[in-house]
N, CA, C and O of each residue as an XYZ file, in Angstrom:
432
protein
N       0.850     -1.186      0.000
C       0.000      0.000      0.000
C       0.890      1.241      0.000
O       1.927      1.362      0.652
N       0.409      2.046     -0.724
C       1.614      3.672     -1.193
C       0.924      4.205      0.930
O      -0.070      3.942      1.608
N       2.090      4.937      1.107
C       1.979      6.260      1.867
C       2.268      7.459      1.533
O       2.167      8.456      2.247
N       2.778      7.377      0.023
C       3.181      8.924     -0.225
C       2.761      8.920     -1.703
O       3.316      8.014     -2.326
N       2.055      9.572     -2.328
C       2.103      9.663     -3.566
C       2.958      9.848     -4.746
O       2.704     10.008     -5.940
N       4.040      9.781     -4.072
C       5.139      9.533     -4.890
C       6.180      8.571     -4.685
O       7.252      8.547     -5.290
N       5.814      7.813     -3.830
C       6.405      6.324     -3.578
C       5.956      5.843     -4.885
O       4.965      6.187     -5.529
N       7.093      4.769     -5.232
C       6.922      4.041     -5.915
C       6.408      4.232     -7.739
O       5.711      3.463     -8.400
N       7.128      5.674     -8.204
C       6.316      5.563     -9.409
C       7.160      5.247    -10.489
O       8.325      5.517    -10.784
N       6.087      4.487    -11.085
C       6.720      4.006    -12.696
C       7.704      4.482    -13.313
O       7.791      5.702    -13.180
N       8.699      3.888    -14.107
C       9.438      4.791    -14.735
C       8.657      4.924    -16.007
O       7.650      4.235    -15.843
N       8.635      5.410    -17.057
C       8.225      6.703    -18.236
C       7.072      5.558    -18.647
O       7.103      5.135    -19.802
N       6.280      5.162    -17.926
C       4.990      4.080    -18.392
C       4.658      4.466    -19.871
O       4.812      5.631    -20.237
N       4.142      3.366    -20.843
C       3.836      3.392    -22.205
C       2.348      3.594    -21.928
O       1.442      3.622    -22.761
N       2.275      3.714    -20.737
C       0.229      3.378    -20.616
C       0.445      4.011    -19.288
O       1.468      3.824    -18.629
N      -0.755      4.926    -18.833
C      -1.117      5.812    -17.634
C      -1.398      4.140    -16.679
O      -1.964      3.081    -16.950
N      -0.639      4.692    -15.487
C      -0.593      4.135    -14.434
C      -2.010      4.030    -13.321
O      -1.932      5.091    -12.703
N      -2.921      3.467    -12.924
C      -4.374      3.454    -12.222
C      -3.751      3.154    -11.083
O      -2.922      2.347    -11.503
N      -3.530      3.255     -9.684
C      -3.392      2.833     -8.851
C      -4.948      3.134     -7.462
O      -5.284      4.226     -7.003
N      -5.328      2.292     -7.264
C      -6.655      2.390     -6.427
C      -6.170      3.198     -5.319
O      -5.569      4.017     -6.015
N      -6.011      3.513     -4.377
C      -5.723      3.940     -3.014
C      -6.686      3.714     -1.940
O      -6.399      3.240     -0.841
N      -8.403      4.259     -2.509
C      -9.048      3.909     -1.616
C     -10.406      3.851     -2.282
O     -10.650      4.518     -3.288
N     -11.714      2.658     -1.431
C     -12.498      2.305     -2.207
C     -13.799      2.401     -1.455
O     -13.896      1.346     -0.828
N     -14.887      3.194     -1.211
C     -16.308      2.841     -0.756
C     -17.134      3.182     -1.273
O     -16.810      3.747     -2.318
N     -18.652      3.128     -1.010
C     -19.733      2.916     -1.427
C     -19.942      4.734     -1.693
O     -20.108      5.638     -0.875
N     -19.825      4.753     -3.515
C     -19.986      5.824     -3.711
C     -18.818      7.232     -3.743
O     -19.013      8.433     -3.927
N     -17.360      6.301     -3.429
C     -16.175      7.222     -3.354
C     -15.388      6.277     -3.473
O     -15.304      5.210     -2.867
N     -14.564      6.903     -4.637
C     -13.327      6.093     -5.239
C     -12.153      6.787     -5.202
O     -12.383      7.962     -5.487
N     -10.889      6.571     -4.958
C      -9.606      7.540     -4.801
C      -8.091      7.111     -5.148
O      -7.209      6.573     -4.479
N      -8.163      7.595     -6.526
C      -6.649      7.095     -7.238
C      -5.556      7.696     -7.171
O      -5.373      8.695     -6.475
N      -4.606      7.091     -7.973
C      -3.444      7.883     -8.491
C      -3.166      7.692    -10.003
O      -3.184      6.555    -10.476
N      -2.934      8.667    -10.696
C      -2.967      8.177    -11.920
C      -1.137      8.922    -12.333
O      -0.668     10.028    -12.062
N      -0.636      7.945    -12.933
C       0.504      8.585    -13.658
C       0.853      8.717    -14.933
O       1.157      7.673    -15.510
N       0.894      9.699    -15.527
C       1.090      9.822    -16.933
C       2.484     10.355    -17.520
O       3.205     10.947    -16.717
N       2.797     10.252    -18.429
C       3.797     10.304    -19.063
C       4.017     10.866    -20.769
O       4.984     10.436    -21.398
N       3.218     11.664    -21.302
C       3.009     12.147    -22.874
C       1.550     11.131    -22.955
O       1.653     10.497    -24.006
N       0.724     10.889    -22.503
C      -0.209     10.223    -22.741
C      -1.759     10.991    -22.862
O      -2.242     11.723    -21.998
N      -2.198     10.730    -23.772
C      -3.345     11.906    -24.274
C      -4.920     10.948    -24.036
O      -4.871      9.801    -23.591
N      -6.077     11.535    -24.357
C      -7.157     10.421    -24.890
C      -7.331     10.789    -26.439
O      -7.278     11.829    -27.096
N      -7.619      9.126    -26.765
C      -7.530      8.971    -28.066
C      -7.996      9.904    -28.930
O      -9.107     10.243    -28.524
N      -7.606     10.695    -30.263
C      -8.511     11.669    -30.855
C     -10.295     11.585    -31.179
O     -10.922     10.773    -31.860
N     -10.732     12.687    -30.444
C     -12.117     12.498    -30.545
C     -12.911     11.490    -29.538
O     -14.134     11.362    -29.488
N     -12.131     10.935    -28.901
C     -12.853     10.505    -27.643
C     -13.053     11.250    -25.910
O     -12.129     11.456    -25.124
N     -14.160     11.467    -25.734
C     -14.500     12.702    -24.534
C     -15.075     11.501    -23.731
O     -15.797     10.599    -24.156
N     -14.527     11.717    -22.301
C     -14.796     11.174    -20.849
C     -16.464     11.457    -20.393
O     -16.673     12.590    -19.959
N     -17.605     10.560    -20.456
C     -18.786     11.476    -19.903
C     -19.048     10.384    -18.746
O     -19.316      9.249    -19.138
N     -19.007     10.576    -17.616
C     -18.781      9.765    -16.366
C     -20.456     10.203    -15.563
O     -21.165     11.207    -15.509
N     -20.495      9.187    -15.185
C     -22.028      8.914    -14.510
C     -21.634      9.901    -12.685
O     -22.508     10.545    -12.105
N     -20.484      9.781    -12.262
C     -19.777     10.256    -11.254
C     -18.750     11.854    -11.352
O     -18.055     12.166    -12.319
N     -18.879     12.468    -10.385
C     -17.967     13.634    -10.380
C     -16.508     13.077    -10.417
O     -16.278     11.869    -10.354
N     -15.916     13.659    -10.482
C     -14.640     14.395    -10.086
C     -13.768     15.259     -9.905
O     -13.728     16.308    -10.548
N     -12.800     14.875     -8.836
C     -12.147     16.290     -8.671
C     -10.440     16.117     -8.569
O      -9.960     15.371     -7.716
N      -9.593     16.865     -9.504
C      -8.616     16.020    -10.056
C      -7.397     16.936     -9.318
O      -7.749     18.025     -8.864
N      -6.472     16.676     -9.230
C      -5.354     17.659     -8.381
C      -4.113     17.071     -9.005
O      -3.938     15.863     -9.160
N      -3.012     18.304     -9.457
C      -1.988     17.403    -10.027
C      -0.831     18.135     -9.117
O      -0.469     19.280     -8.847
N      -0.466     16.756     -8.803
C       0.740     16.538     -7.505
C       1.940     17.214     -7.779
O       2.469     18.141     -7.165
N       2.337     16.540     -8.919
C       3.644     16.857    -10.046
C       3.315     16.545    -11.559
O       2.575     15.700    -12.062
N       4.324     17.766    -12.249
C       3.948     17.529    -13.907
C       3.404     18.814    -14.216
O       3.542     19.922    -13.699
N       2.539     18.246    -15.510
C       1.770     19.423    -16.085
C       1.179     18.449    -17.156
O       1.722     17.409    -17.527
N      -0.131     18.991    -17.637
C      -1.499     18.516    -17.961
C      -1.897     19.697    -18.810
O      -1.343     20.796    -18.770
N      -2.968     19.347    -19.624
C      -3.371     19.827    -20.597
C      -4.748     19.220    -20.515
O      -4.761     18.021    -20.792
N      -6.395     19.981    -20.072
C      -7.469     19.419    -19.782
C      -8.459     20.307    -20.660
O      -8.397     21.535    -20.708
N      -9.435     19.474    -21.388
C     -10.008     20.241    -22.688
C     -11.110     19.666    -21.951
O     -11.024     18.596    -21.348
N     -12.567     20.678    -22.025
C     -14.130     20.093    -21.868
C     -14.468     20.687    -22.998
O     -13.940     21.638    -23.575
N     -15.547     19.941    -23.311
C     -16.460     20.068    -24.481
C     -17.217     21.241    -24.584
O     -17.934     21.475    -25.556
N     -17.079     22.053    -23.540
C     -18.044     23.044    -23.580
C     -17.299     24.434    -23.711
O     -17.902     25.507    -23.723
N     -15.880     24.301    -23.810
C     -14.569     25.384    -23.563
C     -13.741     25.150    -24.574
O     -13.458     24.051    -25.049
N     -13.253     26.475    -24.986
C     -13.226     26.353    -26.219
C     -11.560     26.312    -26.128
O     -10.921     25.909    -27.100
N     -10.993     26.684    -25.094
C      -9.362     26.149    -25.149
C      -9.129     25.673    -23.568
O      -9.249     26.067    -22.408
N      -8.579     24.181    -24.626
C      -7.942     23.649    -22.944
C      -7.640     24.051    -21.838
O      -7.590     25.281    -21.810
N      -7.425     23.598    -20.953
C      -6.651     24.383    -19.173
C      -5.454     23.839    -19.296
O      -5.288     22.797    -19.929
N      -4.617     24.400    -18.784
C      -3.198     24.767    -18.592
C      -2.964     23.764    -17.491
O      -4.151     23.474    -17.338
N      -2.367     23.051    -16.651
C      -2.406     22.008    -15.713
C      -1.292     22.190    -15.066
O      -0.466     21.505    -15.669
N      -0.719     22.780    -14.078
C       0.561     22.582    -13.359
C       0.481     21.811    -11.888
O      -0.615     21.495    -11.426
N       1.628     21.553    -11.239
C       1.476     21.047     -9.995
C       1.008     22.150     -9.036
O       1.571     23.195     -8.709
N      -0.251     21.599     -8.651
C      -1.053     22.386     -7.289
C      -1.652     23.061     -7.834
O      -1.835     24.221     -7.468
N      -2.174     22.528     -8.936
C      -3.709     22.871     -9.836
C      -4.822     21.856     -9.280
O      -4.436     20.795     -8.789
N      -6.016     22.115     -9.335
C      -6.730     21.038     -8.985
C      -7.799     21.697    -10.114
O      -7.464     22.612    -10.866
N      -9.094     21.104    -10.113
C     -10.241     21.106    -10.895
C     -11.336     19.831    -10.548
O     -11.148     18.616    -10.483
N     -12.397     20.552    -10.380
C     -13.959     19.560    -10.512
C     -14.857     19.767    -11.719
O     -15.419     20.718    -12.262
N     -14.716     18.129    -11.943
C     -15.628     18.238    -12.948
C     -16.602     17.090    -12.610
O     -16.470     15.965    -12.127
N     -17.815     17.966    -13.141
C     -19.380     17.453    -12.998
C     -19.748     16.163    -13.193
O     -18.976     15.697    -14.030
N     -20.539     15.347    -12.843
C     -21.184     14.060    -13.892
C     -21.757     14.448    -14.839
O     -22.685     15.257    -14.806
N     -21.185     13.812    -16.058
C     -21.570     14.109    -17.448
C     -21.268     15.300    -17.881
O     -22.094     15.847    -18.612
N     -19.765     16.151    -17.478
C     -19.277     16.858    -17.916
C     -18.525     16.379    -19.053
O     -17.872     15.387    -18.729
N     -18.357     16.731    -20.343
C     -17.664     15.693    -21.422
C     -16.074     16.362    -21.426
O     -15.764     17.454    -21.904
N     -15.532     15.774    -21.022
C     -13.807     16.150    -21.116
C     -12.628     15.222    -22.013
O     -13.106     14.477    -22.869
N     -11.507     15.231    -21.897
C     -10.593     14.960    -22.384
C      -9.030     15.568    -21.950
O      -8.615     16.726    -21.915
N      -8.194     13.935    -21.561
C      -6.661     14.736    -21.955
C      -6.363     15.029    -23.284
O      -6.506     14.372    -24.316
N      -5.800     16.446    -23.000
C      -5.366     16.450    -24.554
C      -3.392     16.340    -24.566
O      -2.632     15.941    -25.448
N      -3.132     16.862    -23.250
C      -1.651     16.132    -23.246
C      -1.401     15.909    -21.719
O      -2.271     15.959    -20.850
N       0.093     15.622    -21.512
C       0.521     15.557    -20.850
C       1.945     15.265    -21.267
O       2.323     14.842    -22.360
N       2.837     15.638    -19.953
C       4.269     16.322    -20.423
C       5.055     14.986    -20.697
O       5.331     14.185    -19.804
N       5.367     14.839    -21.943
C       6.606     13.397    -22.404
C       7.564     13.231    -21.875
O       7.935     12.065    -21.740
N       8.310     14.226    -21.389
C       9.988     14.130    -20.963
C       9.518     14.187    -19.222
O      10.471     14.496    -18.506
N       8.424     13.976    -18.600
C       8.665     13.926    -16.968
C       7.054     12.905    -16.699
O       6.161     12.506    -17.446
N       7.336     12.807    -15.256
C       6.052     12.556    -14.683
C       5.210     13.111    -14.523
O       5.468     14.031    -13.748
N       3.499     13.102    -15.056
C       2.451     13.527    -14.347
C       1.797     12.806    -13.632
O       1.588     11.763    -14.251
N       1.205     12.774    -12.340
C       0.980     12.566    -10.965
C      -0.106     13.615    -10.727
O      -0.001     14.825    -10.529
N      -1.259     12.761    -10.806
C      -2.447     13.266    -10.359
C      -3.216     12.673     -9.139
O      -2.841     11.589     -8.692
N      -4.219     13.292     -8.605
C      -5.217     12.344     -7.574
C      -5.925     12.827     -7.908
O      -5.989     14.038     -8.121
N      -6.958     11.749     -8.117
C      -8.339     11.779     -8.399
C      -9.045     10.967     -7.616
O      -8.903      9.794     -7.269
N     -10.276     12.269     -7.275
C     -11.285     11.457     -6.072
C     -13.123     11.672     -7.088
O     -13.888     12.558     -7.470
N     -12.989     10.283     -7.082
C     -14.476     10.181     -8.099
C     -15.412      9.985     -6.970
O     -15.056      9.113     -6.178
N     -16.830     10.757     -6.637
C     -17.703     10.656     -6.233
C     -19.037     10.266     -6.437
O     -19.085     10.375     -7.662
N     -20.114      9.900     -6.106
C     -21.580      9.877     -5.987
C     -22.392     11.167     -6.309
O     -22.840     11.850     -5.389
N     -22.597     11.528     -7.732
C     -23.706     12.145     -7.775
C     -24.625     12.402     -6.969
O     -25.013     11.393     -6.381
N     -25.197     13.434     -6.661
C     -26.604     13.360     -5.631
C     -27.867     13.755     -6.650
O     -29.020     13.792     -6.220
C-alpha cells in the first residue's frame, strides 16, 4: 500500500498508471501517472460520477467540451468536474512525470 504519492512511481509508463488507493460505497480515490499520454482523438470522458482532479507533479493539458481552449495544468492545480461533464486529456508532459489524484464521487 503507497503512503506517499510519490512512492513508488513508474518509470516513463507506455500506458497511464491506475493505482486504487481507496475504495467505498460511492467514493473512489486514485493515483494516476502519466507520461506524454493523451485520450484517443475524438474521444471525450462522460462519467455517470464527479470528479475532482489535483496534479501533484507535472503538467497537464485538460479540454471540456463546452470550452473552447484547454486548461493549462501545473502542480497544485486542482479542478472539478461534474457528472456528465464531457472532457478529455489532450496532453501531458513526455519528458517527466504527471501525478495526479483523483477522487471520483456519488452524484446526488
Amino acid at each position: 500500500m503507497l503512503a506517499n504519492l510519490l512512492d513508488q512511481l513508474p518509470e516513463m509508463p507506455d500506458q497511464e498508471e491506475f493505482t486504487e488507493l481507496l475504495s467505498r460505497p460511492g467514493l473512489r480515490i486514485e493515483r494516476i501517472v502519466s507520461s506524454g499520454q493523451a485520450s484517443p482523438p475524438d474521444y471525450w470522458y462522460d462519467q455517470a460520477e464527479g470528479e475532482w482532479v489535483y496534479v501533484v507533479q507535472g503538467e497537464a493539458s485538460l479540454r471540456f467540451a463546452d470550452e473552447e481552449v484547454p486548461r493549462q495544468l501545473h502542480a497544485g492545480d486542482f479542478v472539478e468536474i461534474a457528472p456528465h461533464r464531457r472532457h478529455r486529456v489532450e496532453w501531458t508532459h513526455p519528458e517527466q512525470k504527471t501525478v495526479w489524484l483523483a477522487i471520483h464521487y456519488a452524484a446526488n
